[in-house]
Each structure stands twice: as C-alpha cells, then as structure tokens.
C-alpha positions in Angstrom: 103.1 76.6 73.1 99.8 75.6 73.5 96.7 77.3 74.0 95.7 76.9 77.1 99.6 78.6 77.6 98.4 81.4 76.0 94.7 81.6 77.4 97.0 81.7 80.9 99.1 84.4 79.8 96.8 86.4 78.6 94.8 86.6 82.3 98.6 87.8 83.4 98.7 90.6 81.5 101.1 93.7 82.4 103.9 92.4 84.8 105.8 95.8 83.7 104.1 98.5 85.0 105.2 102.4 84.4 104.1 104.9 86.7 102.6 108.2 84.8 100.6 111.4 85.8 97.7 109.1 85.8 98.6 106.6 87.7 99.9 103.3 86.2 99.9 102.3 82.3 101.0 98.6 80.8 104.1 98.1 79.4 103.0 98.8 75.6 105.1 96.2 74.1 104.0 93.2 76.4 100.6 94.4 75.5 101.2 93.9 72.0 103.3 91.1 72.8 100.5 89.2 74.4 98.0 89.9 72.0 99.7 88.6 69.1 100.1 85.7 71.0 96.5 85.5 71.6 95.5 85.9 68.4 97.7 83.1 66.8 96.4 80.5 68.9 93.0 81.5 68.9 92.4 82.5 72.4 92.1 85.9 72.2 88.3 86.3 70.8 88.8 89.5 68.3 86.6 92.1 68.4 85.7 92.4 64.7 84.9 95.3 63.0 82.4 94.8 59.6 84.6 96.0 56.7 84.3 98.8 54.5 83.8 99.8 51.3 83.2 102.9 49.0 79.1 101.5 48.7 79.0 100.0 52.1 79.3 101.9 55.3 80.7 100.4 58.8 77.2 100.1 60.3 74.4 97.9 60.0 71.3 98.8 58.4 68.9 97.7 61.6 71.1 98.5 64.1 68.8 99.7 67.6 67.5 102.8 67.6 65.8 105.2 69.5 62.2 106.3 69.5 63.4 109.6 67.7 65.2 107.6 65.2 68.7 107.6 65.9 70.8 104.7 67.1 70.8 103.7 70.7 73.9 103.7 72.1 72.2 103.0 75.8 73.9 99.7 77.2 77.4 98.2 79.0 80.5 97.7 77.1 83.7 96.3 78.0 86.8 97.8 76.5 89.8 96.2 77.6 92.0 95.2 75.1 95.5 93.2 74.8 95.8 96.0 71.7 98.3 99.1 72.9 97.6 102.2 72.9 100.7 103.0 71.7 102.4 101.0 69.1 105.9 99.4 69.7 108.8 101.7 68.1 110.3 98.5 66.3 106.9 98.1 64.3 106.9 101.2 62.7 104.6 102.6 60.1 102.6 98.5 60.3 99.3 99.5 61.1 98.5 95.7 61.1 99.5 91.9 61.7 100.3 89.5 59.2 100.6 85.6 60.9 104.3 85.6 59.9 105.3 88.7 61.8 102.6 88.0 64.2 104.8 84.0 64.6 107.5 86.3 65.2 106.3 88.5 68.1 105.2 85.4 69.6 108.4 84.1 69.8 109.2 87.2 72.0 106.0 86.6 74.3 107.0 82.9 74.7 110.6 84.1 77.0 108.7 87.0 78.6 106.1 84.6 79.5 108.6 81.5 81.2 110.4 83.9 82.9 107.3 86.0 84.7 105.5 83.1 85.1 108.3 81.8 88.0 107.3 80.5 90.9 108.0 82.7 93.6 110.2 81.7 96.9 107.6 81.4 99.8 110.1 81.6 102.2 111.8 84.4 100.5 113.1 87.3 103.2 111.3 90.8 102.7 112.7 93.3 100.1 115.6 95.6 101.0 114.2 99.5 101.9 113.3 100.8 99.5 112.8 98.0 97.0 115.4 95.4 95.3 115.8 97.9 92.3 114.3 95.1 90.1 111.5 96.3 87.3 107.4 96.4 89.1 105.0 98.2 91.0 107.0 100.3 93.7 110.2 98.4 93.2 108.7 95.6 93.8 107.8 96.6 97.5 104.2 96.8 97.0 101.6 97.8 94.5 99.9 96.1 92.1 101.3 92.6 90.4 99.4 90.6 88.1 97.1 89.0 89.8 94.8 92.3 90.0 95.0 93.1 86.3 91.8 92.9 84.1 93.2 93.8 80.5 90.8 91.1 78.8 91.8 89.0 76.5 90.5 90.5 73.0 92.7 91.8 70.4 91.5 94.9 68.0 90.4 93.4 64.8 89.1 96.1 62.3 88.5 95.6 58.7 89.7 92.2 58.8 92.9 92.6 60.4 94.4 92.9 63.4 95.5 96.3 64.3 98.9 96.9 66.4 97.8 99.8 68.4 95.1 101.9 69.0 96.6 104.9 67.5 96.3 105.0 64.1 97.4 109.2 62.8 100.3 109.4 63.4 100.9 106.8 60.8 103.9 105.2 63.5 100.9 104.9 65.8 102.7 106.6 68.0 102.0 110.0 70.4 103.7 112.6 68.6 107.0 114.1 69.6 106.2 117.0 72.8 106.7 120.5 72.8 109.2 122.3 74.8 106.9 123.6 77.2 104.9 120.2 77.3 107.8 118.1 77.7 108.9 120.8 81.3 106.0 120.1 82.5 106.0 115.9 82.1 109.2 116.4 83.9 107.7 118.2 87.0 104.7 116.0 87.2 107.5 112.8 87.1 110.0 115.0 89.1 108.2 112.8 92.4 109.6 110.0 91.1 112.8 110.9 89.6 115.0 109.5 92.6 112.2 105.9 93.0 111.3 104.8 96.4 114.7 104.3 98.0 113.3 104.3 101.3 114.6 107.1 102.5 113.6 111.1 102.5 116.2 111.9 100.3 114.5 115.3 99.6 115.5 116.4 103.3 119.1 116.2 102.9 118.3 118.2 99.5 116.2 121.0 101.6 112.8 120.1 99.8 110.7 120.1 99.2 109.4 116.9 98.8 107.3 114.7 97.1 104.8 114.3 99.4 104.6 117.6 101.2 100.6 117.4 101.2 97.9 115.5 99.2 97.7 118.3 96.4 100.6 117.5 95.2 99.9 113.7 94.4 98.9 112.2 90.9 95.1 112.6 90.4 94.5 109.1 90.5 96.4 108.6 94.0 93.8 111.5 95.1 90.7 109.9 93.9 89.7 112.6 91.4 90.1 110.8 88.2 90.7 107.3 87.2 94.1 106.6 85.8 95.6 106.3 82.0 92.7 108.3 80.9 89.7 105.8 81.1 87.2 108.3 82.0 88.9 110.3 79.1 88.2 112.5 76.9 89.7 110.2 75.0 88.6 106.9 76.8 91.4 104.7 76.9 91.6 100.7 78.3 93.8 100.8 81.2 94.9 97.9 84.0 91.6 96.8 84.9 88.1 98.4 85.6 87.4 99.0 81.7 83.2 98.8 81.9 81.3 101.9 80.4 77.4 102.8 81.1 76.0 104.6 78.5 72.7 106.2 79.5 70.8 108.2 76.0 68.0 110.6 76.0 67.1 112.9 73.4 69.0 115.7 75.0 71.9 114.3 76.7 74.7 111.1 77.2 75.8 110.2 80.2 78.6 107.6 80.4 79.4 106.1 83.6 82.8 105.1 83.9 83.7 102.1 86.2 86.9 103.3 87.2 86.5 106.2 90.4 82.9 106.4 89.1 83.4 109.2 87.3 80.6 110.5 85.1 80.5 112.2 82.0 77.3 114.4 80.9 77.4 115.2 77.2 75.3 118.2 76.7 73.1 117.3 72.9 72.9 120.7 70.2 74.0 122.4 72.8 77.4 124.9 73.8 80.6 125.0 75.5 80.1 126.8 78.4 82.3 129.8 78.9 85.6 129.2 79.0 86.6 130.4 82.6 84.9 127.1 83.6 86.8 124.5 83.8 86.7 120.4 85.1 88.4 117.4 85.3 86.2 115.8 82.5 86.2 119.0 80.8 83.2 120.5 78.6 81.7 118.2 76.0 78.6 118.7 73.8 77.5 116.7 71.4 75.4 116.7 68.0 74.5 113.8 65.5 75.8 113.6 62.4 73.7 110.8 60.2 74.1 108.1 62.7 77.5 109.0 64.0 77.4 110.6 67.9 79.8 113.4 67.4 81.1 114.8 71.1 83.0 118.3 71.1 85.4 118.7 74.6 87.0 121.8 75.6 87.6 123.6 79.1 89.9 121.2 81.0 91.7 122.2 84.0 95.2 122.8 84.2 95.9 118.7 84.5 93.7 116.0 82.9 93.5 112.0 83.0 95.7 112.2 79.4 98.6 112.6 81.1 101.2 116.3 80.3 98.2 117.7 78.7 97.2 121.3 79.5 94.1 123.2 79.9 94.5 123.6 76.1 93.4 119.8 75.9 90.4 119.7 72.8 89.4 116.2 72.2 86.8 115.2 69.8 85.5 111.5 69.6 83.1 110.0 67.7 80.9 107.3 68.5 79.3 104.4 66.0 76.9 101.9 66.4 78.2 99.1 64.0 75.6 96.5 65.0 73.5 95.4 68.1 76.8 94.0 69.9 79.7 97.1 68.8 80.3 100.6 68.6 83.2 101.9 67.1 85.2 104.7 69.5 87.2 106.9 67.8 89.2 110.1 68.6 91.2 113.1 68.1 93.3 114.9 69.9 94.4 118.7 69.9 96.9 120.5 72.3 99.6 122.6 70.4 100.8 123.4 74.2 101.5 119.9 74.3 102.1 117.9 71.6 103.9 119.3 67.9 100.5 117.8 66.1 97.4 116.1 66.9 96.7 112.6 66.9 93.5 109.9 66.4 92.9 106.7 67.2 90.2 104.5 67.3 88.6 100.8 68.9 85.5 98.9 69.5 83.6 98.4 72.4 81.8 95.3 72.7 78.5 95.3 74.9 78.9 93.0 78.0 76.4 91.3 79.9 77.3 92.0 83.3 76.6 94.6 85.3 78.6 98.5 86.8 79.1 98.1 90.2 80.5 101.3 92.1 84.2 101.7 92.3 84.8 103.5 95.8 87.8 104.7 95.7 87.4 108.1 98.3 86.2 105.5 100.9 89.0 102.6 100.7 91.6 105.1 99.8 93.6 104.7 103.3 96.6 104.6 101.1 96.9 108.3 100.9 97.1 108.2 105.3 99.7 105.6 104.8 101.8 107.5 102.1 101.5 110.8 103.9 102.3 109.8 107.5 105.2 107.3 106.2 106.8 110.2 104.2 106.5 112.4 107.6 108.2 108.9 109.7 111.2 109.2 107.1 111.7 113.0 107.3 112.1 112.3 111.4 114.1 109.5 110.6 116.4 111.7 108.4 116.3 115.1 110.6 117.6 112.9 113.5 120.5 111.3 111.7 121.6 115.1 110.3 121.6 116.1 113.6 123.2 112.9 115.2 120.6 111.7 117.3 118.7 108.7 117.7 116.3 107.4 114.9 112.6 108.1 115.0 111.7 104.2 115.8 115.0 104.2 118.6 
C-alpha cells in the first residue's frame, strides 16, 4: 500500500451505511478500519492531545482567554474523525493502538478497500424494485454513497496514543447493554424499516399501518428537526459529513452553532434548568465554570432526541477544555436508566479550522419528504388495485 492509497481511502470513507433513528451512522469498524490505516502511513494528521501527568494538567498555561479571565472558547472547529464512536466488538477492553495490531487492521482495510473501490459498470441496467438486496444507502437504489461523505481524515490521538473509539467508560468502549423498555422502543422506531425498501406497500396487504402514513412519523432527521447521529448532541458526535461547530462566548451564555440543519444550542451561564414540563429537541443545558473547564448540565428532552432510543430521561453532561490555542478537549457523559443498564463517557478533540459555517438548509431543499410521501401513496394504489384485481395505478 502506499500512501497516496491510503490518503484516497480515507476521502471514501463509510461505503457501509446503517440507517438509525437519526438518520444514517458509519459502519463503526470501517471507521476504525480506515483510521488505522491512516495512521500507519502517515496520512491521517492526528489530532494530538498534550499528555498528562499528576503535576501537569492537559491545558496550556497561556491558552486565550477572555476579558473576564476565563478561556475563550469562541472560534470554528472541525470534528470529524476516522476514530468510531463505538469501538469494534473484536478489540475489546484496548483502549489504544499499538503499530503491530494497528499492521494488522490494516491488513483488513487493504480488501475492504480493493473491493469498494471497483469501478462501476456505466452501462449497467437500473436496480431491481426495490433494490438488489446488496449492503448501501436504500439498497443501493439511492441515497448517499461515498462520494458525499466528509468524515476527515484525522485519527484521535490523546496522550500519546491512538485511541480506538470515542467511548472510553465502558471500558469495551462500547454503549452499554439496553433496558427492556429501551430496547421496545429501538424496535418501534426501526419497526419502518424492518421489511427494507422492497418496492412495494407491503404494509397494505398487512392492513397498516404503514411506514409512511404522514410526515410525523419519519426519523427527525428525514423531517428537518434535528441533524442526524447526534451532532447537534447533547453529546456532539462526528457523523457523515457536516462536522463544523461555531462557538459564540459571552460572559453569560454559549452558543454553539452546529453546521448540520443549523441547529443552535444556547447554554444558559450560573443559571437553572427550567421547569421540567418544558421540553426541546436540544434539551435544557446550563452551564458554570469550573477552574478553566466549561461544565454544561442538559436535562428536559422531549420524548425522542438526536442520540438515538433515548427518552425524555436523557441527562447529558459534557465538559469542555481549552488545551491550547488550536484544541479543546470534548468530553461527555451520559445518563438514561430508561434507556441504557448504566451510563457511559467518552471523550475527543476538536481542532479549530479556518474556514468558515455556511447555513445548511435543509427545510428548503428537503423535497425528499414530497417524494417519499407521494411515492408511498403511488404504491398503496398500486397494491389496492392488484387485491382487488384491477389494473395497476400507472396502467
């Protein structure tokens, strides 16, 4: 392999794609895959995080700060990552990379790679209805391929070492196992997709209802409400592409402006959680300083959030760092016993970027949800004609 190989493959990242309540999350392994890849050859820049010591904290002593005295977070940071969220099963417990088992991995990466990176038949006839059954976006009928993904090309390096996820607590770096009544409802909000785009309305010869009854009933991020995978957060998490953050400090608030869906997030400063009848997308967060660690409190979610089978028992708390003029350390925890048998952390750098937020308008362009609406009411006339013998909608 060489490194312009790998530079390639890492601007092709995620040719598995998973649909989840919030839309579409990379394949976790590939991620990993990739970045170990990277990282071998050199090509994937690591984010570096200063190391630590009992006598020497993260941060740097003349970091920016504000004219109050506390560190300026204010600026635009980037925070894709070929680093999963979730680490790989067959890792285990190995919180980090050593460049034999990295060697190994890339082995791996090396077959994924040759045999994604096929050339495609031009003259190839159109997909079967409903898709060829083959792993992609929408059975490989539509969607997103790799051509629109914008995962970066960094790899998580903290203390000196690469880390193999984001999650760190759980020590598999994994989400911990689900409760009963979190795990029902992951299955309703996935019950949609249980039977896959066959290209038919199955759910009419099932009497309903169906899928795509009305727009309410669509994930979040196919509505427009919230970004997918949880990159507005709480927790903010690197998804396909879009991964630029705006952070906007007074004295009395944070704002964070989040490039995917625009959504944005007022942090209220020594302040408190509203009452608990009202409720958001984004939730509730407040925020205090403690020394020079941003510390942001969120509570009163709706009944579904960006973090996907969480309920409206969702308490996230994340702290923010300003490690030097370049980084800030993210980090997070998560509570919902309604959801999940324990709570779990993780934690990531963002690296400021020099470019600039442009607004992601997704209400506007989103004629998708016309064309998934009307072709689901096209199928059920299709189907109610066959049942009864007659001619086909199109006939």
């Amino acid at each position: 392999m060489t490194a312009e190989f790998s530079k390639r493959m890492m601007q092709k990242l995620g040719r598995t794609v998973a649909i989840s309540q919030g839309g579409f999350a990379m394949n976790n392994r590939f991620l990993l895959l990739a970045g170990a890849t990277a990282l071998l050859l050199s090509c994937a820049n690591p984010v570096d995080v200063p190391s630590t010591s009992a006598d020497s904290p993260r941060a740097s002593a003349d970091i920016p700060r504000t004219a109050d005295g506390k560190p300026d977070l204010t600026g635009t940071y980037d925070t894709a990552t070929v680093t999963p969220v979730e680490r790989p099963e067959e890792l285990g417990d190995l919180l980090t990379l050593t460049e034999e088992k990295g060697r190994e991995i890339a082995a791996k990466v090396a077959a994924e790679k040759a045999a994604g990176d096929a050339v495609s038949d031009v003259d190839r006839e159109a997909p079967p209805a409903g898709g060829d059954g083959s792993a992609g976006a929408a059975g490989n009928v539509g969607g997103y391929n790799t051509f629109w993904v914008d995962a970066g090309d960094t790899a998580i390096k903290i203390d000196g070492e690469y880390r193999t996820s984001i999650l760190i607590d759980p020590t598999n770096g994994r989400y911990p196992e689900m409760t009963a009544a979190g795990g029902l409802r992951r299955a309703k909000l996935f019950r949609q997709f249980s039977k896959g785009n066959r290209g038919d309305a199955w759910w009419v010869e099932e009497g309903g209802p169906g899928p795509y009854d009305d727009p309410e009933i669509l994930t979040l991020s196919d509505r427009c409400l919230l970004g997918f995978g949880s990159t507005g957060g709480p927790p903010m998490l690197p998804v396909l592409y879009n991964n630029l953050k705006r952070i906007v400090q007074t004295p009395d608030h944070v704002m964070i402006l989040i490039e995917m869906v625009h959504d944005a997030r007022i942090i209220r400063l020594n302040s408190e959680h509203v009452d608990e009848s009202v409720r958001s997308w984004l939730g509730d967060s407040i925020g205090w300083w403690e020394g020079d660690t941003l510390v942001v409190d969120t509570t009163n979610f709706k009944d579904r959030s960006a973090l996907y089978g969480a309920s409206r028992d969702l308490h996230v708390v994340e702290r923010f760092e300003r490690l030097d003029e370049d980084t800030l350390l993210y980090s997070f925890t998560v509570d919902d016993p309604n959801t999940w048998t324990a709570p779990f952390s993780g934690e990531y750098p963002w690296p400021t970027a020099d470019t600039r937020l442009y607004e992601y308008a997704c209400h506007e362009a989103n004629y998708a949800m016309e064309g998934i609406l009307r072709g689901a009411r096209l199928l059920e006339k299709e189907a109610m004609a066959a049942m009864e013998g007659g001619p086909a909608a199109g006939d």
